[in-house]
C-alpha positions as CSV (number, residue, x, y, z in Angstrom):
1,X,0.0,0.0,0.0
2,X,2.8,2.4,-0.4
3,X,3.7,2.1,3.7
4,X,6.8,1.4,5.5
5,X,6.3,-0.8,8.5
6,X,7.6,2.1,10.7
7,X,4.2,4.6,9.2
8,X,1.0,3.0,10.0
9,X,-0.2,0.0,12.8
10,X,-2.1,-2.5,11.1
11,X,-3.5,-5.9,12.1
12,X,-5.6,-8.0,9.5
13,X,-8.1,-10.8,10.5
14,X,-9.2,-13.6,8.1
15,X,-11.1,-16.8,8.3
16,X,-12.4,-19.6,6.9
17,X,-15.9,-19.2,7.6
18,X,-16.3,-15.8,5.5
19,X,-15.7,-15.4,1.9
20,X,-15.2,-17.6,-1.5
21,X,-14.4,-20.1,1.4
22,X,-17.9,-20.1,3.2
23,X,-16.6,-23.1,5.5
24,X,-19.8,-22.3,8.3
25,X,-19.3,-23.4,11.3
26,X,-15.4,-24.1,10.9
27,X,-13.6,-22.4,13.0
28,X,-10.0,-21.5,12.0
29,X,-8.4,-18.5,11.0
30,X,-5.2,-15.8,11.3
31,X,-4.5,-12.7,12.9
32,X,-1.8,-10.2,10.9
33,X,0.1,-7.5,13.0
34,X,2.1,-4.9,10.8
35,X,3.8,-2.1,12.1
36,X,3.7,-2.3,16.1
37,X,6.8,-2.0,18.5
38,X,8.5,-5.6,19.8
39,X,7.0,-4.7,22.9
40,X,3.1,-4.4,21.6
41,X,3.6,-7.5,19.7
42,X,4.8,-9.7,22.7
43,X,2.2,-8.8,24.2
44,X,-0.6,-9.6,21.4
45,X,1.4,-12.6,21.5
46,X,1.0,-13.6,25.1
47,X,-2.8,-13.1,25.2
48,X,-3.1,-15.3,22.3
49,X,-1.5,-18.1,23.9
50,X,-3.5,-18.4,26.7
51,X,-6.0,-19.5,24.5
52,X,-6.3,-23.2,24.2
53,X,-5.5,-24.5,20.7
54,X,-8.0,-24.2,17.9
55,X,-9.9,-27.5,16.4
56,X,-7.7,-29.7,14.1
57,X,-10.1,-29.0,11.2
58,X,-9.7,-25.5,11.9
59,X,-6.0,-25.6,11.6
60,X,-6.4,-27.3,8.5
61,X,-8.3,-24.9,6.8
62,X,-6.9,-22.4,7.6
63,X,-3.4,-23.6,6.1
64,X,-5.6,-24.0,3.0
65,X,-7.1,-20.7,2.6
66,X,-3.2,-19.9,3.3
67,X,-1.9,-22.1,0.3
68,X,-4.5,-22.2,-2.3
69,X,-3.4,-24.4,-5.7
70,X,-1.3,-22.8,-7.6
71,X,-1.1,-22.5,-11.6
72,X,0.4,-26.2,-12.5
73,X,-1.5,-27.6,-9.6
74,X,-3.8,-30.4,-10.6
75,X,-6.7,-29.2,-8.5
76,X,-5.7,-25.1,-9.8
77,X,-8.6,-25.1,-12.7
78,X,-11.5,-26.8,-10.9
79,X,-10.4,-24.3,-7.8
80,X,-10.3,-21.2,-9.7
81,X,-13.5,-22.2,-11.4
82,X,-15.2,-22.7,-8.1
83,X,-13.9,-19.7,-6.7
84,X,-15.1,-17.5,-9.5
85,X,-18.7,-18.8,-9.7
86,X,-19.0,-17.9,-5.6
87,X,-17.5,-14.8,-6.2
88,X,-19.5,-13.5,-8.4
89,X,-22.8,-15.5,-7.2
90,X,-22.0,-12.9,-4.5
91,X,-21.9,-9.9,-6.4
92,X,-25.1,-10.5,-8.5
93,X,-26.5,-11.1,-4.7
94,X,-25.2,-8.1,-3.5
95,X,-26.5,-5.9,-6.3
96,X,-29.7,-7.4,-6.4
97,X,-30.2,-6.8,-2.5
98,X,-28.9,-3.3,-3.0
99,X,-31.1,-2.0,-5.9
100,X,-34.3,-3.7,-4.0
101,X,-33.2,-1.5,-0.7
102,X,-32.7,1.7,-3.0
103,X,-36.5,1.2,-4.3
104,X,-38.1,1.3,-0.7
105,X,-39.5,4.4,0.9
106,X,-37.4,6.2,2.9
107,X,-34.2,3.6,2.6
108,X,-30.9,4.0,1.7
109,X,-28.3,1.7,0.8
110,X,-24.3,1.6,-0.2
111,X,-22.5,-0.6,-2.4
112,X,-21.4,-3.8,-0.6
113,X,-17.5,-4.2,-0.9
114,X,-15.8,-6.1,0.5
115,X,-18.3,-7.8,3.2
116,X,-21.5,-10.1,3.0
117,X,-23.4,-7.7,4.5
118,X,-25.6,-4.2,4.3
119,X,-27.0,-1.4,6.8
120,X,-29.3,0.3,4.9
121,X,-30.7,3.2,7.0
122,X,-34.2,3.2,7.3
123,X,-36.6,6.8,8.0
124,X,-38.9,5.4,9.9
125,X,-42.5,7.4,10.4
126,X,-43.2,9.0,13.9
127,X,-45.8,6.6,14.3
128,X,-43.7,3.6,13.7
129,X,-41.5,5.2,16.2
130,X,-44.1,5.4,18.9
131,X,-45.4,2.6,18.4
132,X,-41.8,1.1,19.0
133,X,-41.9,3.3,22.4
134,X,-45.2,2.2,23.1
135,X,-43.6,-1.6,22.9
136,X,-40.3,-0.4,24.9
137,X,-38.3,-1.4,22.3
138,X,-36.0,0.5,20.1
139,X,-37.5,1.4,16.3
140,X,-35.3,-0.4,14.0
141,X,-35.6,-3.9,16.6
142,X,-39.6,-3.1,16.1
143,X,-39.2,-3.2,12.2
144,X,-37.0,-6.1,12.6
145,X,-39.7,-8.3,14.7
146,X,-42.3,-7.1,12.2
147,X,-40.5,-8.0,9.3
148,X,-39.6,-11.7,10.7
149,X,-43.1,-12.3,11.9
150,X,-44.7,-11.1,8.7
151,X,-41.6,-13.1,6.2
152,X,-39.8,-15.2,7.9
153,X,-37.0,-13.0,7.1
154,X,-34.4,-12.5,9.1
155,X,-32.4,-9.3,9.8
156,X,-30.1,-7.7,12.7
157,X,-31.7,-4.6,14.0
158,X,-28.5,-1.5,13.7
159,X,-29.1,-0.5,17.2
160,X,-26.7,-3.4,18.8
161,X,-24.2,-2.1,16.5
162,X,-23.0,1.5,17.8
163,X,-25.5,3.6,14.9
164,X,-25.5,7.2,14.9
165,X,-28.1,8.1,17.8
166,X,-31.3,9.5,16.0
167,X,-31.0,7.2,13.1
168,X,-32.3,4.0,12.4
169,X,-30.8,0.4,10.3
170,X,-30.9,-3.1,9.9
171,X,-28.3,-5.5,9.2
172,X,-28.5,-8.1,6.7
173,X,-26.8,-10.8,4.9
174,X,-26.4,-11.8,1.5
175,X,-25.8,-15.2,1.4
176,X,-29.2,-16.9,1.1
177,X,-28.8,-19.2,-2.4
178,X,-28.6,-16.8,-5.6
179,X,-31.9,-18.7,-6.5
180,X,-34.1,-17.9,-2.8
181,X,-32.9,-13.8,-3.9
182,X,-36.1,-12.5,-6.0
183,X,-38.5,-14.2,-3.6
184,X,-36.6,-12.8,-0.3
185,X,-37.0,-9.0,-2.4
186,X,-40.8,-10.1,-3.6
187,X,-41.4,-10.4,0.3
188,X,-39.2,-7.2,1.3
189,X,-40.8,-5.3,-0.4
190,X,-44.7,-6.2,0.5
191,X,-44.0,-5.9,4.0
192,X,-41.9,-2.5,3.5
193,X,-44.8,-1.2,1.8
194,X,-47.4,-2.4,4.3
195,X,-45.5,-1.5,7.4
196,X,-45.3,2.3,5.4
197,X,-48.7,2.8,4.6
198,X,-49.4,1.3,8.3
199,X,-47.7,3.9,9.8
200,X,-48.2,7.2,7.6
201,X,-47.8,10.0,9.5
C-alpha cells in the first residue's frame, strides 16, 4: 500500500468461515500484526497463547485458505472455477439486494464491498417510532420483529451495533442461495410497503 512498517499499525483478520471459502461453522483462521513495536507484539502474543489451541479441522483450513493451488496444480482449474462462480454468485446477490433497498420508501443503501453484508438506513415514520416506544423497544428492533413475523425474514436490528443516535438500520446478509434472492425482495418489499402505509404520518 505504499507504507513502510515504521508509518502506519495495522492488524488484518481472516477466516475460513467468510468469503469464496464459506466453511460455516469451521472455526479456523489468522491474525496479521504490521507495524507495532516488539514490545506491543509480545504482548498480542502472550494473550493469544492463553488461549487453548484451535480444532484440528480449523487448523487445517486455515493452512488452506493460506496455500491455495497454484497455476500447474492439478486441483488449480476446478479451484479457480469454483472460486469464480461464488464470487460472483456474491456480487449478482449483493447488487440485487442493493437496488431492491434503493427502491423502498425512505431507505438508503451503499454498495457492498468487500463484506457479506448491508446497513441500509431506514426513516422510519413517527408513528412507527411510537409505536416502537409504546412496545419499549427500540424502532429499527420493532421493524426487525415485524419484518420476521410477517416473512420469515431474518435481519439484525442497527441499534446493537453502535448507529448514529437519531437514526435507524438493519443489518443483513447476502448469502441466502442466488436462486431464494427474488423471492426474499418479492417479500421485502410487500412488508416495507405495508408497514409504510401502516404507519403514515
Amino acid at each position: 500500500m505504499g507504507y513502510g512498517e515504521k508509518d502506519i499499525s495495522l492488524v488484518s483478520f481472516q477466516t475460513v468461515s467468510k468469503g469464496y471459502h464459506g466453511e460455516c461453522g469451521k472455526r479456523g483462521g489468522y491474525m496479521e500484526v504490521t507495524g507495532f513495536s516488539p514490545e506491543v507484539r509480545e504482548q498480542i502474543y502472550k494473550v493469544a497463547s492463553v488461549n487453548l489451541c484451535s480444532n484440528i479441522s480449523g487448523q487445517i483450513l486455515a493452512s488452506l485458505v493460506m496455500n491455495p493451488p497454484k497455476v500447474g496444480d492439478e486441483s488449480f482449474e476446478s479451484y479457480s472455477a469454483e472460486k469464480n462462480g461464488i464470487l460472483s454468485s456474491l456480487a449478482r446477490r449483493a447488487k440485487a439486494l442493493e437496488d431492491a433497498f434503493n427502491k423502498l420508501e425512505g431507505v438508503t443503501c451503499n454498495k457492498a464491498e468487500g463484506a457479506m453484508y448491508f446497513s441500509p438506513r431506514i426513516r422510519l415514520p413517527q408513528k412507527a417510532i411510537k409505536a416502537a416506544e409504546a412496545a419499549k423497544t427500540a424502532p429499527d428492533a420493532f421493524y426487525a420483529k415485524r419484518l420476521l413475523e410477517a416473512t420469515g425474514i431474518v435481519v439484525v436490528p442497527g441499534s446493537g451495533f453502535g448507529q448514529v443516535p437519531g437514526t435507524w438500520h438493519i443489518r443483513c446478509t447476502i448469502l441466502p442461495q442466488e436462486e431464494k434472492i427474488p423471492a426474499i425482495i418479492t417479500r421485502l418489499t410487500y412488508f416495507h410497503q405495508a408497514f409504510m402505509a401502516e404507519f403514515c404520518d
